[in-house]
VEXVOVO-351456 format. One record per residue (C-alpha): residue in one letter; x, y, z. Coordinates in steps of 0.02 Angstrom, whole numbers, m for minus. Layout:
N
<site residuo="A" xx="X" yy="Y" zz="Z"/>
...
***
This chain:
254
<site residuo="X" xx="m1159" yy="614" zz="135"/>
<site residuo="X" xx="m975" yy="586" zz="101"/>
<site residuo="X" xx="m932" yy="406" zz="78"/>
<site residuo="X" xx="m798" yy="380" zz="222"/>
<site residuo="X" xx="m890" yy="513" zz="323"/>
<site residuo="X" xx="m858" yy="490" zz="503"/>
<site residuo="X" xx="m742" yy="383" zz="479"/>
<site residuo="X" xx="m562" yy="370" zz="535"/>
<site residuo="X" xx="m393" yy="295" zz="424"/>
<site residuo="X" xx="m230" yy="271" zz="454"/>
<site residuo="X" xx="m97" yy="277" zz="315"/>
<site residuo="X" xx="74" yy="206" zz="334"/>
<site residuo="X" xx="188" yy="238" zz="184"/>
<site residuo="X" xx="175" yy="385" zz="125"/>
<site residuo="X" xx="343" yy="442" zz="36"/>
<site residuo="X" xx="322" yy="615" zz="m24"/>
<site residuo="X" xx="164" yy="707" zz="m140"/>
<site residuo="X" xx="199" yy="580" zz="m294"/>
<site residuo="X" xx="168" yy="433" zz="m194"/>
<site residuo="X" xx="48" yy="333" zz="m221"/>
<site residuo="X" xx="m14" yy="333" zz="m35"/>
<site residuo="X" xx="m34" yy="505" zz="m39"/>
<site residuo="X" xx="m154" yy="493" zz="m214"/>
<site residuo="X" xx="m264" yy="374" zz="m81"/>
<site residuo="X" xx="m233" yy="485" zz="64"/>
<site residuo="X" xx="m315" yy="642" zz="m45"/>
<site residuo="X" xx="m449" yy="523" zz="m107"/>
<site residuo="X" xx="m495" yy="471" zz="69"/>
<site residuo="X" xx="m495" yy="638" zz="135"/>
<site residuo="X" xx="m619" yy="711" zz="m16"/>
<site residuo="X" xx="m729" yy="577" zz="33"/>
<site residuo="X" xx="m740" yy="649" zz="220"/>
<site residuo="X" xx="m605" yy="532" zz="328"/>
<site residuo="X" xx="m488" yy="595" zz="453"/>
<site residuo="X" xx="m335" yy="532" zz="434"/>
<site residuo="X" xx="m156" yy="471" zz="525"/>
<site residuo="X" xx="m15" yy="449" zz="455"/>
<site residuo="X" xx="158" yy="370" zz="495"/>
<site residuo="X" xx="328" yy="418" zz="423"/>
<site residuo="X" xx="500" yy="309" zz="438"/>
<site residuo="X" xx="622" yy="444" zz="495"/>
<site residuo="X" xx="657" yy="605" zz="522"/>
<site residuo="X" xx="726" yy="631" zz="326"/>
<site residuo="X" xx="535" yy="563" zz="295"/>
<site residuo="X" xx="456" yy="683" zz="420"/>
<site residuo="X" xx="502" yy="828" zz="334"/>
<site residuo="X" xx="415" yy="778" zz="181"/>
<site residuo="X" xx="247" yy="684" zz="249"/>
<site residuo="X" xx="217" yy="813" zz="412"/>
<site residuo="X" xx="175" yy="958" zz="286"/>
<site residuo="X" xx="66" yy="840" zz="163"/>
<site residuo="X" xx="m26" yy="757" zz="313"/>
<site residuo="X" xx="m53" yy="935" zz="403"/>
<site residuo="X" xx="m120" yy="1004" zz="238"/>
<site residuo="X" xx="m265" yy="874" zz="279"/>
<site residuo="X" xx="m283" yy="915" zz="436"/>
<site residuo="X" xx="m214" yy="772" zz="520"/>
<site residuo="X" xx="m205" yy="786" zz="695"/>
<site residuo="X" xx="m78" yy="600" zz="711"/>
<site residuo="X" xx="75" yy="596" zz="636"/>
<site residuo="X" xx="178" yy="470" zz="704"/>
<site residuo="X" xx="365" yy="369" zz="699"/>
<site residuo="X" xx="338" yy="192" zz="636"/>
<site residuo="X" xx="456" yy="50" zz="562"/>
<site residuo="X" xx="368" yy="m81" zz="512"/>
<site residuo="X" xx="532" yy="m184" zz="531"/>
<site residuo="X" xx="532" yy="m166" zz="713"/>
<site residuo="X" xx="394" yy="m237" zz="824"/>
<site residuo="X" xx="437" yy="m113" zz="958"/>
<site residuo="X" xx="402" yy="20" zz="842"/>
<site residuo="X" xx="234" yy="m55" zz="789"/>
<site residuo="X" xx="199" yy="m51" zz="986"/>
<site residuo="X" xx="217" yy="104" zz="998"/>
<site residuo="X" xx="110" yy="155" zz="860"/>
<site residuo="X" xx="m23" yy="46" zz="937"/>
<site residuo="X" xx="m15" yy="144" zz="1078"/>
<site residuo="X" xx="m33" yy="321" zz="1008"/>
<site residuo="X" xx="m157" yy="267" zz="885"/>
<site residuo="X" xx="m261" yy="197" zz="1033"/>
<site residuo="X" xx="m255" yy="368" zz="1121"/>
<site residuo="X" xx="m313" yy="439" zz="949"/>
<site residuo="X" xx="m480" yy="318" zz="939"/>
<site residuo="X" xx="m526" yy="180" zz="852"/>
<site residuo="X" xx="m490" yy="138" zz="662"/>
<site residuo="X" xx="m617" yy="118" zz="510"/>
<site residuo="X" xx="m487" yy="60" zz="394"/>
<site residuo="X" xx="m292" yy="54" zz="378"/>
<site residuo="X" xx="m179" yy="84" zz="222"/>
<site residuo="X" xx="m13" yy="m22" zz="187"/>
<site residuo="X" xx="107" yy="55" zz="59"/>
<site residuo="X" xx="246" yy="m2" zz="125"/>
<site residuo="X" xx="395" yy="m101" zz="13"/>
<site residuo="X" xx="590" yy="m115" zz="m6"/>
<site residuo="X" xx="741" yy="m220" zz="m75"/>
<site residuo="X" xx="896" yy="m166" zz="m114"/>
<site residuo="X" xx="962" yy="m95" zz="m253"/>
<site residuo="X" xx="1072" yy="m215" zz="m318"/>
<site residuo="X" xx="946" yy="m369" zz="m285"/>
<site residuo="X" xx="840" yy="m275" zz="m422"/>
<site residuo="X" xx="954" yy="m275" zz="m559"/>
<site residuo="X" xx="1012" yy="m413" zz="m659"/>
<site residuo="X" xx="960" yy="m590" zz="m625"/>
<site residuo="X" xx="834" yy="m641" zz="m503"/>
<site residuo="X" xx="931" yy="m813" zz="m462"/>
<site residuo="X" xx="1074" yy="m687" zz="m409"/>
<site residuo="X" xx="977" yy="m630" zz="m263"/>
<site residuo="X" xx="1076" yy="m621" zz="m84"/>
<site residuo="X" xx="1017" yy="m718" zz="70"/>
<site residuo="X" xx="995" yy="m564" zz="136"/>
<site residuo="X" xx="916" yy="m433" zz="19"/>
<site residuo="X" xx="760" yy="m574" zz="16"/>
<site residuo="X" xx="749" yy="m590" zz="179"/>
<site residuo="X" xx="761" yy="m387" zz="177"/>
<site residuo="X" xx="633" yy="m372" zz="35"/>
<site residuo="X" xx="504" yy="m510" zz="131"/>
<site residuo="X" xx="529" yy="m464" zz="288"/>
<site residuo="X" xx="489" yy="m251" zz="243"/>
<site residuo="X" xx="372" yy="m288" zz="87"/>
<site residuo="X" xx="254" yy="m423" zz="133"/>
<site residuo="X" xx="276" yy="m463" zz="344"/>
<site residuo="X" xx="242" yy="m291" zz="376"/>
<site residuo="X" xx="71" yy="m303" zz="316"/>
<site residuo="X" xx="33" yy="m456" zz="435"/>
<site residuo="X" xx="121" yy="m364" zz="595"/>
<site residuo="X" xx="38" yy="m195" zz="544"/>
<site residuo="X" xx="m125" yy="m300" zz="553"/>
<site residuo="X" xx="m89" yy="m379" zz="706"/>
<site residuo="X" xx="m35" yy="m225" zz="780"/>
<site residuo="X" xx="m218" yy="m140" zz="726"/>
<site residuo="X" xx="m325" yy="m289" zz="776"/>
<site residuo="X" xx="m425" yy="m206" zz="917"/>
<site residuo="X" xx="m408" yy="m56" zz="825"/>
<site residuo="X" xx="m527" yy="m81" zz="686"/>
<site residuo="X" xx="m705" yy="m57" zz="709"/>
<site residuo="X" xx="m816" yy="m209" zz="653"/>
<site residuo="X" xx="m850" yy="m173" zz="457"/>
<site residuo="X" xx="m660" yy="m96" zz="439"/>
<site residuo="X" xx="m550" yy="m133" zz="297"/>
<site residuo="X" xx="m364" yy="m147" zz="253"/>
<site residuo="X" xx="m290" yy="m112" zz="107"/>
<site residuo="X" xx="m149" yy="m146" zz="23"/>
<site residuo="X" xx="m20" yy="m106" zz="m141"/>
<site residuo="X" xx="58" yy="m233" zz="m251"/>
<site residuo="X" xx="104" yy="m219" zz="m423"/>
<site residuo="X" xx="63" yy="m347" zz="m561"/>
<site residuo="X" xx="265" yy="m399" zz="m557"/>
<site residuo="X" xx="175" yy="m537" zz="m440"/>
<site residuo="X" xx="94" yy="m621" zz="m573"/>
<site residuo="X" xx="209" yy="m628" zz="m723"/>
<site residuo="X" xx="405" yy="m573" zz="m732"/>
<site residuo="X" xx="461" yy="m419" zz="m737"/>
<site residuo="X" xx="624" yy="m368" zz="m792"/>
<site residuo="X" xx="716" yy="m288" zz="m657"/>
<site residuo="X" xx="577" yy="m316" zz="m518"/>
<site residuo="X" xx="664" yy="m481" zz="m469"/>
<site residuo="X" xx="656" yy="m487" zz="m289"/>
<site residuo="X" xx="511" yy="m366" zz="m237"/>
<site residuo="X" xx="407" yy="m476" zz="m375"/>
<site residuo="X" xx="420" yy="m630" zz="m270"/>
<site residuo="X" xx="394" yy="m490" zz="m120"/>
<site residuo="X" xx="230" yy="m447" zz="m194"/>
<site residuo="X" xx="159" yy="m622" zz="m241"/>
<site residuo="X" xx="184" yy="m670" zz="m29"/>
<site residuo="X" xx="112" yy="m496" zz="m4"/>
<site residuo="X" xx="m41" yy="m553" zz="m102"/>
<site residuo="X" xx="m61" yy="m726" zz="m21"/>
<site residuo="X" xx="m49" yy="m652" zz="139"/>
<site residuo="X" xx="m203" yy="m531" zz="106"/>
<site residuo="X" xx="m287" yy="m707" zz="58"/>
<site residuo="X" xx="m245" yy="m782" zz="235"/>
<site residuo="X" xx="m272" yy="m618" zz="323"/>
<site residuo="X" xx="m437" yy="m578" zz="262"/>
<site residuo="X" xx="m485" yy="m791" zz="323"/>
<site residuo="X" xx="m427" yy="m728" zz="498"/>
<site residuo="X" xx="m515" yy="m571" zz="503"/>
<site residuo="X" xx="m662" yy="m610" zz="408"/>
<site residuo="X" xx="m760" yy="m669" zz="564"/>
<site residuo="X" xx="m723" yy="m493" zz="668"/>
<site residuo="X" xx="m812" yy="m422" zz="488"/>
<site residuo="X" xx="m645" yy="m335" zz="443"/>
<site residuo="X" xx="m592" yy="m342" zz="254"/>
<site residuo="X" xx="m435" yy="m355" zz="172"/>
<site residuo="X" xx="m404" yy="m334" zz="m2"/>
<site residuo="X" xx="m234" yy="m267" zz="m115"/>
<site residuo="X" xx="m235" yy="m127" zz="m264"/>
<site residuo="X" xx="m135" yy="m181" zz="m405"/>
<site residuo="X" xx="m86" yy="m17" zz="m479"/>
<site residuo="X" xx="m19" yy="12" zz="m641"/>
<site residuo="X" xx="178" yy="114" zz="m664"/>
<site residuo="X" xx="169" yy="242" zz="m590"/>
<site residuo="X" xx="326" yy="373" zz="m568"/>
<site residuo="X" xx="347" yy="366" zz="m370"/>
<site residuo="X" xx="507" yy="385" zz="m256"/>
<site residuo="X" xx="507" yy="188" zz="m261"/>
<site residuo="X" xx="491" yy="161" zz="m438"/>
<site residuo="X" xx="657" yy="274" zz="m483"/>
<site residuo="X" xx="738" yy="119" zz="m388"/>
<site residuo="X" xx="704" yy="m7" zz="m528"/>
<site residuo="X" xx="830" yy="m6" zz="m701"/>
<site residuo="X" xx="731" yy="61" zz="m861"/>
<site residuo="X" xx="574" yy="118" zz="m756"/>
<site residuo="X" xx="530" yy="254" zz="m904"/>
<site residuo="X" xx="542" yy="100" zz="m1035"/>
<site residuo="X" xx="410" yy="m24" zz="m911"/>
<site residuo="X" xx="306" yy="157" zz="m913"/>
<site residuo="X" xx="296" yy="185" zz="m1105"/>
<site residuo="X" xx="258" yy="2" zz="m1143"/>
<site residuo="X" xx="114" yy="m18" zz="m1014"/>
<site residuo="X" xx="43" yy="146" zz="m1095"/>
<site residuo="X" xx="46" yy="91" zz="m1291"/>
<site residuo="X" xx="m11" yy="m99" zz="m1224"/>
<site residuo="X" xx="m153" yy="m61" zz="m1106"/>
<site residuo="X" xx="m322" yy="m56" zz="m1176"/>
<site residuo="X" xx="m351" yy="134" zz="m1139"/>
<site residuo="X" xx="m183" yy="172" zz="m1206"/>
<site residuo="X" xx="m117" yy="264" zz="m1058"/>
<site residuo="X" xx="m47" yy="257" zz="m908"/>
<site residuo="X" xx="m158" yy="262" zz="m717"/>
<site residuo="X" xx="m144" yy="396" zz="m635"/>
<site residuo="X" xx="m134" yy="420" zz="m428"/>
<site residuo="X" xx="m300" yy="484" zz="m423"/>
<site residuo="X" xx="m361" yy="353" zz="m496"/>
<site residuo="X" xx="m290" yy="209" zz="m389"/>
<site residuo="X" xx="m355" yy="348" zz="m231"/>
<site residuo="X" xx="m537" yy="325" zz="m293"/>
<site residuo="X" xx="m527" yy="125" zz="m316"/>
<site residuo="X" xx="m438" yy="124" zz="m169"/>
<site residuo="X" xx="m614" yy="235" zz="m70"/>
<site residuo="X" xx="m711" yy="103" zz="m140"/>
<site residuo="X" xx="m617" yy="m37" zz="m59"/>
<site residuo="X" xx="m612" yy="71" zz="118"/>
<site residuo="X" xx="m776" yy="129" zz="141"/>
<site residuo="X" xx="m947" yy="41" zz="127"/>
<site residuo="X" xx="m975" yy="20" zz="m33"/>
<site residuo="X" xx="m875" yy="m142" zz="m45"/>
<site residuo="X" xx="m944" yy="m225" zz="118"/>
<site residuo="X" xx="m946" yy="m405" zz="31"/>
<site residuo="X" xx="m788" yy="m398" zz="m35"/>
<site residuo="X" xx="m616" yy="m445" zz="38"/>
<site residuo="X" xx="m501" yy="m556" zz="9"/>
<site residuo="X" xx="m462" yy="m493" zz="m182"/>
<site residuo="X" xx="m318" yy="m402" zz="m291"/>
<site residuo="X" xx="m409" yy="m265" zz="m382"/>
<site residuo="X" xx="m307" yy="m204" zz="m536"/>
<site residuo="X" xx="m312" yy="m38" zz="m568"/>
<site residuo="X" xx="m202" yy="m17" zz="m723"/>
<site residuo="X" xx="m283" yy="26" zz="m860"/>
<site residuo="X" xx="m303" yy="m127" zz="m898"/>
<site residuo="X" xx="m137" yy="m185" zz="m943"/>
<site residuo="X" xx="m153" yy="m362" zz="m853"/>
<site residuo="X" xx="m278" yy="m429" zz="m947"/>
<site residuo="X" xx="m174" yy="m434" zz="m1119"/>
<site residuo="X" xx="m94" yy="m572" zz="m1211"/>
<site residuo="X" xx="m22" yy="m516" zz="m1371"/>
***
């Protein structure tokens, strides 16, 4: 039996077939799930309708996870659909210009912009599935090891990140008692639609491949199979975490 056999995700975030969403979304769907997905707009649609029907996805819906409304309406459709076994957040922005240069530089409103899309969404897509999820579900979520330690050129969405991680913390306390999980993938670089947005991407690639302890970079796939692990079963007694799946870049010094 297939590990997430019978069982039924949604995915919200998927950008386009090098996204890192979509390496999970494959994952989940080898090990036997049926999945929905969301998509932003109709530029987005175009590019996640033909991945999501290639896995035979029967849901694929509008959703802003800006705009409460548009979580409503989600809720609704998803209802129709049936109930959840697990949920998948890969959803983060800032602006351009709040990435480069100095973090102190930062506008009023690309944080607020950056929180508000990168870390709130995961509580109000929560919120917006409680009900949803089936007693033993999970949620999962991305962040990116720019949380922990500075990153040049992550400014903003690093700060983003570390309230994206604390919130997983306090989500998984609320949820814990209706035996739903929550826990966050750190990946490694990857080249995704959202990492072209951040100055000297190929150099942060190259030196987390020469630095981490298998001397290469993670690959979607990869970060698709952790993330299985973390969705089905198999990690019943464990929520609450960030699970690092970089090669093992974050655990060196010097």
């Amino acid at each position: 039996m297939k590990l997430l056999e019978n069982k039924r995700g949604l995915v919200v975030g998927v950008a386009n077939a090098h996204s890192i969403a979509w390496g999970i979304s494959q994952a989940c769907h080898q090990q036997g799930a049926e999945l929905a997905f969301t998509y932003l707009n109709e530029s987005l649609e175009k590019r996640v309708r033909p991945l999501a029907e290639s896995l035979n996805s029967t849901l694929i819906i509008p959703c802003d996870v800006a705009q409460d409304s548009s979580l409503q309406q989600m809720r609704e459709q998803v209802e129709k659909w049936g109930p959840l076994d697990f949920v998948v957040h890969a959803v983060a922005f800032a602006q351009r210009e709040d990435l480069d240069g100095r973090f102190i530089d930062t506008s009023r409103e690309g944080f607020r912009i950056a929180l508000d899309v990168s870390a709130y969404s995961l509580v109000a897509l929560a919120k917006a599935c409680e009900g949803l999820l089936r007693p033993g579900g999970s949620i999962v979520a991305l962040t990116y090891y720019g949380a922990q330690k500075v990153m040049r050129n992550y400014n903003v969405m690093g700060v983003a990140k570390a309230a994206l991680e604390a919130s997983v913390r306090y989500l998984a306390a609320d949820m814990g008692p209706q035996n739903i999980r929550v826990n966050a993938i750190s990946a490694g670089p990857i080249k995704t639609l959202s990492a072209k947005g951040i100055r000297d991407f190929n150099d942060m690639l190259r030196h987390a491949g020469e630095k981490a302890p298998l001397q290469r970079n993670v690959e979607c796939m990869e970060v698709g199979k952790s993330a299985v692990y973390l969705l089905s079963d198999l990690s019943s007694g464990v929520t609450g975490e960030v699970h690092y799946v970089d090669c093992g870049y974050n655990l060196m010094g010097m």
